[in-house]
C-alpha positions in Angstrom: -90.7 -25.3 -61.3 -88.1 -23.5 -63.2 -84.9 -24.6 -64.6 -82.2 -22.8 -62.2 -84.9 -24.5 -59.1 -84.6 -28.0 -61.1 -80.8 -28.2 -61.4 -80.8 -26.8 -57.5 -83.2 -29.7 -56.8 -81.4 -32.7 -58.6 -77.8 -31.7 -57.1 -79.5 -31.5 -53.7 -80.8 -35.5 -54.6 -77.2 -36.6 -55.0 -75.8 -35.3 -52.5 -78.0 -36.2 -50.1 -78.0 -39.9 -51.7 -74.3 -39.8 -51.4 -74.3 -39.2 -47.9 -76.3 -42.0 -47.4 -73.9 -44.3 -49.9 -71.1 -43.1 -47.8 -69.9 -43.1 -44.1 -70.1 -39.6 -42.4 -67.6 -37.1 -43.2 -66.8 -38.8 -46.3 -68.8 -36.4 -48.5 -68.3 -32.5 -48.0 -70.8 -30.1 -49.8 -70.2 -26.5 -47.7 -67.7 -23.9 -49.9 -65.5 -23.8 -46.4 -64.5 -27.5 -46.6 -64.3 -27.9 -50.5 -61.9 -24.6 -50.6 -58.7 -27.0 -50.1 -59.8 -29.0 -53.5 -60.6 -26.2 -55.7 -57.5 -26.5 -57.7 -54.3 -28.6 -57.9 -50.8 -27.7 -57.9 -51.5 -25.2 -61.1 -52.8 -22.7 -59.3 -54.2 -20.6 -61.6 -57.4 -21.7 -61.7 -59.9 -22.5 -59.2 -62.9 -23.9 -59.3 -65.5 -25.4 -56.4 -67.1 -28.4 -57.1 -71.2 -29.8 -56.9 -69.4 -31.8 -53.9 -66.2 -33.3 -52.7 -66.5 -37.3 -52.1 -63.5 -39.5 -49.9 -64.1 -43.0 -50.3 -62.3 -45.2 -48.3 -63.0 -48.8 -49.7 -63.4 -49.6 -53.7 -67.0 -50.6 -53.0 -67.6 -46.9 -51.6 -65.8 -45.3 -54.8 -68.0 -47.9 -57.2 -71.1 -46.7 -55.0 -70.5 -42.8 -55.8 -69.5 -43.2 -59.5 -72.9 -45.6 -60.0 -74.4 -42.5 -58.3 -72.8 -40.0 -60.9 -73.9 -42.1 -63.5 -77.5 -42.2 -62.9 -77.5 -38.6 -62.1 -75.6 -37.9 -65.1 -73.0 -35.8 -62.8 -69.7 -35.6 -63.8 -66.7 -36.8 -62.0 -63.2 -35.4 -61.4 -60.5 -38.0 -60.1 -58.0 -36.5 -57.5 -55.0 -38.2 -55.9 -52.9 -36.0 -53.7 -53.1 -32.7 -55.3 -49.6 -32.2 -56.6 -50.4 -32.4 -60.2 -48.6 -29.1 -62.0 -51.2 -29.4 -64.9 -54.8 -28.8 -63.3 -56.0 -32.5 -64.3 -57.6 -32.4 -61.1 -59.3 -28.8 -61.1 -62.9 -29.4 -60.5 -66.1 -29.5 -62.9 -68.4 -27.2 -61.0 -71.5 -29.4 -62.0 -69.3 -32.1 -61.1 -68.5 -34.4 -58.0 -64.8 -34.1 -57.3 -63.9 -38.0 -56.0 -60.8 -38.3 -54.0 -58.9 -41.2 -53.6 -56.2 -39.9 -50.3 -58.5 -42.0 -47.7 -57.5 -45.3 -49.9 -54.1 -45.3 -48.2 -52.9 -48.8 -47.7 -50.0 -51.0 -48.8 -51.9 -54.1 -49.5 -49.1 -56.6 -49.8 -45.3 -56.7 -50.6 -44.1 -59.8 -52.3 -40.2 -59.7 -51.9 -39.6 -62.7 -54.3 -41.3 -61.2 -56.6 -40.4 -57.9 -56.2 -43.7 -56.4 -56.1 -45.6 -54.2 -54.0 -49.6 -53.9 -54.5 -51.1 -51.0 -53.0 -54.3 -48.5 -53.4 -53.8 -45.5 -55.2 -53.8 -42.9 -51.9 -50.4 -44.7 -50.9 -47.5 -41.8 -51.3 -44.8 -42.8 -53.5 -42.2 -42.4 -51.3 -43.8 -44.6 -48.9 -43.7 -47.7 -50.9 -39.9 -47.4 -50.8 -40.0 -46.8 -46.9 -42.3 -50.2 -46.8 -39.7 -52.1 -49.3 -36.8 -50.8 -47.5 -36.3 -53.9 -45.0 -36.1 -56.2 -48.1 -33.5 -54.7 -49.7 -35.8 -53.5 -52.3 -37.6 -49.5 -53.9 -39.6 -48.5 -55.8 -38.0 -47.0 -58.5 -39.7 -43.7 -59.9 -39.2 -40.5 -57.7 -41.0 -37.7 -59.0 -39.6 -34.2 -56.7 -43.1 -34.7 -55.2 -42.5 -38.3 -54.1 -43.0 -37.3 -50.6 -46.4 -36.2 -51.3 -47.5 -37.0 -54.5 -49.9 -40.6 -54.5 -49.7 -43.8 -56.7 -52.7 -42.9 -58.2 -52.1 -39.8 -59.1 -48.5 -41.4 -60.7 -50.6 -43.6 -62.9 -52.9 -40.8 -64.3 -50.0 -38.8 -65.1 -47.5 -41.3 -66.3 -44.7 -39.6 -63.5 -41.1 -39.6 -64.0 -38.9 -38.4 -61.7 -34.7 -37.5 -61.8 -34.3 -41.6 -62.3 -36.2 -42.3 -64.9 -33.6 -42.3 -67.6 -32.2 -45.5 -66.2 -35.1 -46.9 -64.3 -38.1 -45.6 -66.6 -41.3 -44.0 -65.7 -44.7 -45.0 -64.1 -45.5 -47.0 -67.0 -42.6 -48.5 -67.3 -42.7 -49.7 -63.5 -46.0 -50.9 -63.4 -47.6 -54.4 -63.5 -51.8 -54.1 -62.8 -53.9 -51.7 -62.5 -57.5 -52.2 -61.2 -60.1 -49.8 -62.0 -63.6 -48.5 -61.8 -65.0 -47.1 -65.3 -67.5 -45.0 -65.6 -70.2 -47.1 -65.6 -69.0 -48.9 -62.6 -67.4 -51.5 -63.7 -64.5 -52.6 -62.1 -61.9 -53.8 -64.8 -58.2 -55.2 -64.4 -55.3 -54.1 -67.1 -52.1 -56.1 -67.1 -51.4 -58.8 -64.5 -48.6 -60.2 -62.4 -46.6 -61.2 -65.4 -44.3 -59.9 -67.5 -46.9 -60.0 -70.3 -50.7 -60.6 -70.4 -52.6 -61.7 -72.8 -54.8 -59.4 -75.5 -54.6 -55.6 -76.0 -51.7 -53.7 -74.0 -54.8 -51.4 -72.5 -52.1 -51.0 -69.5 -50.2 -48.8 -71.3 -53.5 -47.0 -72.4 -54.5 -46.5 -68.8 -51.0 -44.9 -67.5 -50.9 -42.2 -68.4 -55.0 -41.2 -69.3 -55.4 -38.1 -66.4 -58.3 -40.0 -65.5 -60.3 -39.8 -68.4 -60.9 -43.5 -68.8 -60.9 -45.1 -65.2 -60.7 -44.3 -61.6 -57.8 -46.4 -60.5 -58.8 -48.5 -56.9 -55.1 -50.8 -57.1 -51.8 -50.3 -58.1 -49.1 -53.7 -58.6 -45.3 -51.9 -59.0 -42.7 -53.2 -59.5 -39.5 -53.4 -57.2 -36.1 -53.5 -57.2 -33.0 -53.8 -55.6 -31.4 -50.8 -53.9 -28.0 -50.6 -55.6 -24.7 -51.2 -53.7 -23.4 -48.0 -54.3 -24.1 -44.7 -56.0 -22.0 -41.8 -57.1 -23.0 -38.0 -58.4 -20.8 -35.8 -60.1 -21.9 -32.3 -60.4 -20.1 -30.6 -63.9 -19.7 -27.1 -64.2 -19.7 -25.3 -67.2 -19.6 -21.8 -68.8 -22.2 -22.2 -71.4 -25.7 -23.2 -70.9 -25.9 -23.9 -74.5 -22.5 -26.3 -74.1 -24.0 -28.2 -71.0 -27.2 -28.9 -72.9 -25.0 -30.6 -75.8 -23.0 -32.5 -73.0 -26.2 -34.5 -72.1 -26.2 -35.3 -75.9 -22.0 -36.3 -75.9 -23.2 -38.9 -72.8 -25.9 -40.0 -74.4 -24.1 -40.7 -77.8 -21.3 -42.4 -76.0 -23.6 -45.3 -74.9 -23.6 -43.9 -71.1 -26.8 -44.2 -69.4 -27.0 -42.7 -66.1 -28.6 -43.4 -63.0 -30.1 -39.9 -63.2 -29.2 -37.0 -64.9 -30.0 -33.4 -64.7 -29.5 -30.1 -65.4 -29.6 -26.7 -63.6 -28.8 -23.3 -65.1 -27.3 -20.1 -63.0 -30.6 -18.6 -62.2 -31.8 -21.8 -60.8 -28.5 -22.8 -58.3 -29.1 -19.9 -57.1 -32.4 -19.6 -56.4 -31.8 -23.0 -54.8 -28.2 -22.8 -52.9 -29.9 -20.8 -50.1 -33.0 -23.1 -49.7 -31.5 -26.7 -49.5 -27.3 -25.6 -48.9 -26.7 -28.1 -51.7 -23.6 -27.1 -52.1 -23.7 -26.0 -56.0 -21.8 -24.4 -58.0 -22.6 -21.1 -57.7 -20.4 -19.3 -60.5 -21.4 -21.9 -63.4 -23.3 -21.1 -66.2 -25.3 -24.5 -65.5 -24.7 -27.8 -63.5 -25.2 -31.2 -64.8 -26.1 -33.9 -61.9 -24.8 -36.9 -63.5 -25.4 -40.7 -61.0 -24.0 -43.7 -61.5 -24.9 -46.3 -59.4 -24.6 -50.4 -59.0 -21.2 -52.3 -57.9 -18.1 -50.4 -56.4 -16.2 -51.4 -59.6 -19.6 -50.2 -61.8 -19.8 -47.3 -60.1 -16.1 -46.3 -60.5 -15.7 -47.5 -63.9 -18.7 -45.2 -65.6 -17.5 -42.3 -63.0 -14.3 -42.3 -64.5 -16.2 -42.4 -68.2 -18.5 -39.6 -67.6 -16.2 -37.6 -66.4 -13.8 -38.2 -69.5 -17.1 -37.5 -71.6 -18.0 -34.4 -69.6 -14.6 -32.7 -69.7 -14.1 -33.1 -73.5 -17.7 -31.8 -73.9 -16.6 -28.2 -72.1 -16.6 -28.9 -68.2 -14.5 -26.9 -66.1 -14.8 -28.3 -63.1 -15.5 -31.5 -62.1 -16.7 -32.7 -58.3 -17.8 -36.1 -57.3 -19.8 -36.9 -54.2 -17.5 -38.1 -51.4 -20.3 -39.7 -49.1 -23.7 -40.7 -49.3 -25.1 -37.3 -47.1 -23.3 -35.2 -49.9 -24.9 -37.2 -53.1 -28.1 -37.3 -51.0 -27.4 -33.2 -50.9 -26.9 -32.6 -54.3 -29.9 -34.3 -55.4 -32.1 -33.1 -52.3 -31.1 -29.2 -54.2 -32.7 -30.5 -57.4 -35.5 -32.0 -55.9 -36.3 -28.8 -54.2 -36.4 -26.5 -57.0 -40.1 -25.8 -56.6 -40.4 -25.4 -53.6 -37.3 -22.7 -53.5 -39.0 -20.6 -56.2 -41.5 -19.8 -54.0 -39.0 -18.1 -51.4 -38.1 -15.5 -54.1 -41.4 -14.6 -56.5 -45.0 -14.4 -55.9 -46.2 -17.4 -57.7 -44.1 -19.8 -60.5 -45.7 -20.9 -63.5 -43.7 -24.7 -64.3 -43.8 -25.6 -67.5 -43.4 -29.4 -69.0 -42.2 -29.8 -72.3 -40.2 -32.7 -73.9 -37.5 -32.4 -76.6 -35.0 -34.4 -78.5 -31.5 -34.1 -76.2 -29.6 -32.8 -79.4 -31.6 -29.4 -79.2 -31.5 -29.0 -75.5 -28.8 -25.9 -75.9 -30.8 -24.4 -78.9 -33.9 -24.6 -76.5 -31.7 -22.7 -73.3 -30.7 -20.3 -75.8 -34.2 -19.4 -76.9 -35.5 -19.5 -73.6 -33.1 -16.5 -72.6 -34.2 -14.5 -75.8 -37.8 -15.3 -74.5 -37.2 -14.0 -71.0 -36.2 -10.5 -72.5 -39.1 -10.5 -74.9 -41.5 -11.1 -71.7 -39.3 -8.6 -69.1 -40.0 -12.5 -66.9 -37.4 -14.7 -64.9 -37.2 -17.9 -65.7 -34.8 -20.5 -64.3 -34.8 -23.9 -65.8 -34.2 -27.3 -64.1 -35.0 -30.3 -65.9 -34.3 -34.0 -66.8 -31.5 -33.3 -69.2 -31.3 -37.1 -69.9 -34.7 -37.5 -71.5 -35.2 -34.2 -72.6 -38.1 -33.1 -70.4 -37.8 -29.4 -69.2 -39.2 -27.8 -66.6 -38.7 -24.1 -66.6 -39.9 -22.0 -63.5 -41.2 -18.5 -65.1 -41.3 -16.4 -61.9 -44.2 -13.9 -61.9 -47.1 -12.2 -59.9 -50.6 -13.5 -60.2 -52.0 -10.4 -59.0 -50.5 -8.2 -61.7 -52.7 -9.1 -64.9 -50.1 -8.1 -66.8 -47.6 -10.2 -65.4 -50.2 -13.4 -65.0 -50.7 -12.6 -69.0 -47.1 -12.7 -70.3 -46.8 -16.2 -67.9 -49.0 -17.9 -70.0 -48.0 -16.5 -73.0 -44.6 -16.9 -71.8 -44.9 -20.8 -71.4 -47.3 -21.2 -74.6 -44.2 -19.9 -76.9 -41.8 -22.7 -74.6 -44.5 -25.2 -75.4 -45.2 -24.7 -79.3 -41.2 -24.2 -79.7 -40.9 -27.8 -77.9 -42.9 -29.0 -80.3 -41.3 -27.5 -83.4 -37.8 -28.7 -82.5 -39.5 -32.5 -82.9 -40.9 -32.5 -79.2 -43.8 -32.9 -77.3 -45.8 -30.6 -74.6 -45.9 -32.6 -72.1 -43.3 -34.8 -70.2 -44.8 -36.1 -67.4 -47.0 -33.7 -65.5 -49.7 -34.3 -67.9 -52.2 -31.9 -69.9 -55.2 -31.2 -68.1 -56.2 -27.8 -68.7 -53.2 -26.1 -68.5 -51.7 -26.9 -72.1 -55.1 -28.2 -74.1 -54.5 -25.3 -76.4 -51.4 -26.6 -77.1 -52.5 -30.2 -78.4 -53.8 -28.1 -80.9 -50.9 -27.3 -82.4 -49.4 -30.6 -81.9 -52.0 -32.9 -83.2 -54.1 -32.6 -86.4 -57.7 -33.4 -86.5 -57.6 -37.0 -87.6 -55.3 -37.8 -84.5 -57.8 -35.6 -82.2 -60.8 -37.7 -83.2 -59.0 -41.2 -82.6 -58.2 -39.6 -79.0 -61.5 -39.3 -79.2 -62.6 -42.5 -80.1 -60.5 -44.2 -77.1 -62.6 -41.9 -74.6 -65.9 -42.9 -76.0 -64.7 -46.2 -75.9 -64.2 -46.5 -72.0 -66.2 -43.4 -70.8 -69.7 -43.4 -73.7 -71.4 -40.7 -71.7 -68.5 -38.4 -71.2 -68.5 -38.2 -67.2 -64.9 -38.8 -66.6 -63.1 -35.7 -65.9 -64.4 -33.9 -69.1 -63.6 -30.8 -70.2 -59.2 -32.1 -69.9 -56.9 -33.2 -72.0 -58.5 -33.5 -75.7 -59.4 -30.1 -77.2 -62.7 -29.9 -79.5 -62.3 -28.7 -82.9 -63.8 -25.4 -82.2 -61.6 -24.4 -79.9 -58.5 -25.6 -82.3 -60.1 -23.5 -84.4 -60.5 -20.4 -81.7 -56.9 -20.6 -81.0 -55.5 -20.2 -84.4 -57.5 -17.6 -84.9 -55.9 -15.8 -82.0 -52.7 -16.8 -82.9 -52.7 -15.5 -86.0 -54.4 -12.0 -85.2 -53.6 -11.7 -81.9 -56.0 -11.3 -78.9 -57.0 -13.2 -75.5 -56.4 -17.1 -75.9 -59.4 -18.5 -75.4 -59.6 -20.2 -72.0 -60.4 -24.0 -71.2 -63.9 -25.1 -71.9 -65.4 -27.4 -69.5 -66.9 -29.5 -73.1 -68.5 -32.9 -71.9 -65.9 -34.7 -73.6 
């Protein structure tokens, strides 16, 4: 028997042993019912896997990673789908494991503000289950009404709160998980601390490299009495990105704070009627929220901070349906840029607040450079962009300058003391780009935490941690120009 009739043979085995493993329907193997998981939210590439599994219980999900194992078959962790970074793009050698059928909220503890749940449960939903006891859960990525718990885990999600309220990690107090060999293991507890190595804070945030998360305990708190949102105007997109850093400076820490510029309002006024400013350079959303007498004391100091910082007008939400309206605008960026281009390309990079005008400014020089649209929304408060660069996928030339486009936001990010990523992860889309972030030593202790928890390399290879040849590859290119090599599918 030949090779090609061998590999056809063994992924025949496993699926067929999968099947048995698992209740019927749970495992799909025909290209017409694997074609809604061939990508992620990043779009631009696909790929179908060996075969799509749905547990619904941890003891199926154990069962088909055991399987993997054996098999040595690679597996690709996928929560809802919403991920902007293609962590979840499939191996095609690989069995693509999704965790949407784990669904439930498993308990919700209102003394002590906790709510354990498996990972399919959407974020919003654990806010909707809270609700009666006065209680939220606090991070709300724009994809909260979609986006899972699990998937919030893998990719360390934020959300327009998170300045005040912190991200996933920061809201989180156990994880369980399944490793690679089938082990199910428990990082953090029910405490504020637990004992040994902080490998909670190693597992938020890991794109499922490390684990295949089965349980989530979040934290929750309680909904504030009131909140507040002003929405500044100003003239400059340069002098609203240094307002954020006059707030900040002034010991101000907002509920949530965010920034729109011109392109963006109105790309998004006719969308969600949000009721922007529509002649403003940029907006800033700035929340306050807690008592009455909170809320009206920090209004009163933002607004003194925002109008010496270059506002020119000022206007303060009047009732709860207009707050909820300005931020429903924000939250419905992405969805709006789809009304007016072909296909958006959202990029994810984090930078220190005092360079947030110098990075508006240089993304308007890089927009004539590329002949590209790109309106930016972002979390002005923690620095974590996300410009839209508005282009057609079926002009090569146009896909091209996208991703040449958002490699020069990315690399700039990181030379103004920044990062590439915020909080949509790395995955495929920016592995090239940890290139120039990290130098070798760092790449080969990244390394060494992979090995450590995954030995055989069967957790979502191929993402996140670039091998030294293709560090190598891309400066080449960079240097002497040519096609950027694309993301390897390397074991590791």
């Amino acid at each position: 028997m030949d090779m090609p009739a061998r590999a056809a043979t063994g992924r025949e085995a496993l699926v067929s042993r999968l099947k048995a493993l698992l209740p019927v329907g749970s495992v799909l193997d025909t290209e017409e019912a694997q074609r809604p998981y061939e990508c992620d939210g990043l779009t631009l590439f696909r790929q179908l896997p060996l075969a799509t599994v749905l547990p619904s219980t941890e003891a199926e999900l154990v069962a088909t990673i055991q399987a993997c194992r054996e098999a040595g078959v690679p597996v690709v962790p996928r929560g809802a789908g919403t991920g902007l970074s293609g962590g979840a793009t499939p191996h095609p050698e690989g069995v693509l494991l999704s965790t949407a059928k784990m669904s439930r909220i498993l308990d919700i503890d209102p003394v002590a503000r906790t709510a354990r749940v498996q990972p399919g449960v959407r974020n919003l939903a654990i806010s909707e289950a809270a609700a009666r006891h006065g209680l939220y859960y606090a991070p709300d990525p724009s994809s909260q009404i979609a986006c899972s718990i699990g998937g919030n885990v893998a990719e360390n999600s934020g959300g327009v709160h998170c300045l005040k309220y912190g991200l996933t990690v920061h809201n989180v107090l156990r994880v369980r998980a399944v490793t690679s060999d089938g082990d199910v293991l428990e990082f953090g507890g029910g405490a504020l601390d637990s004992p040994g190595l902080d490998l909670l804070a190693v597992l938020v945030g890991s794109e499922g490299m490390l684990a295949v998360t089965t349980e989530v305990t979040v934290k929750l708190i309680p909904r504030p009495q009131l909140a507040r949102c002003i929405m500044a105007s100003f003239a400059d997109v340069g002098v609203a990105g240094d307002a954020v850093a006059r707030l900040i400076a002034d010991g101000i820490i907002p509920a949530g704070l965010e920034m729109m510029d011109q392109p963006a309002t109105r790309m998004v006024e006719p969308f969600a009627n949000a009721g922007y400013d529509l002649d403003a350079a940029a907006i800033l959303l700035c929340e306050a929220d807690g008592t009455p007498e909170e809320v009206e004391e920090e209004i009163a100091r933002m607004s003194e901070v925002l109008r010496e910082a270059g506002a020119t007008s000022l206007r303060v939400s009047a009732s709860e349906a207009e707050r909820m309206r300005f931020w429903a605008g924000r939250k419905n960026a992405f969805p709006a840029a789809g009304r007016v281009s072909p296909d958006y390309y959202c990029m994810d990079g984090t930078i220190p607040r005092r360079r947030l005008g110098e990075m508006l400014r240089a993304i308007q020089q890089m927009e004539v450079k590329y002949d590209m649209r790109c309106p930016n929304v972002f979390h002005a408060g923690d620095g974590n962009l996300h410009p839209l660069i508005l282009f057609d996928a079926n002009d090569p030339s146009s896909l091209a300058r996208a991703e040449a486009f958002g490699a020069d936001i990315l690399e700039l990010c990181v030379a103004l003391g920044g990062t590439v990523t915020g909080e949509h992860g790395v995955g495929i889309e920016k592995i090239n780009q940890m290139c120039v972030q990290f130098p070798a030593e760092a790449r080969e202790q990244f390394f060494g935490v992979k090995r450590a928890f995954d030995p055989h390399g069967l957790l979502n290879p191929g993402k996140c941690i670039p091998t030294l040849h293709r560090c190598a590859e891309y400066g080449r290119m960079k240097v002497h120009g040519g096609a950027v090599p694309h993301p390897g599918l390397e074991r590791f």
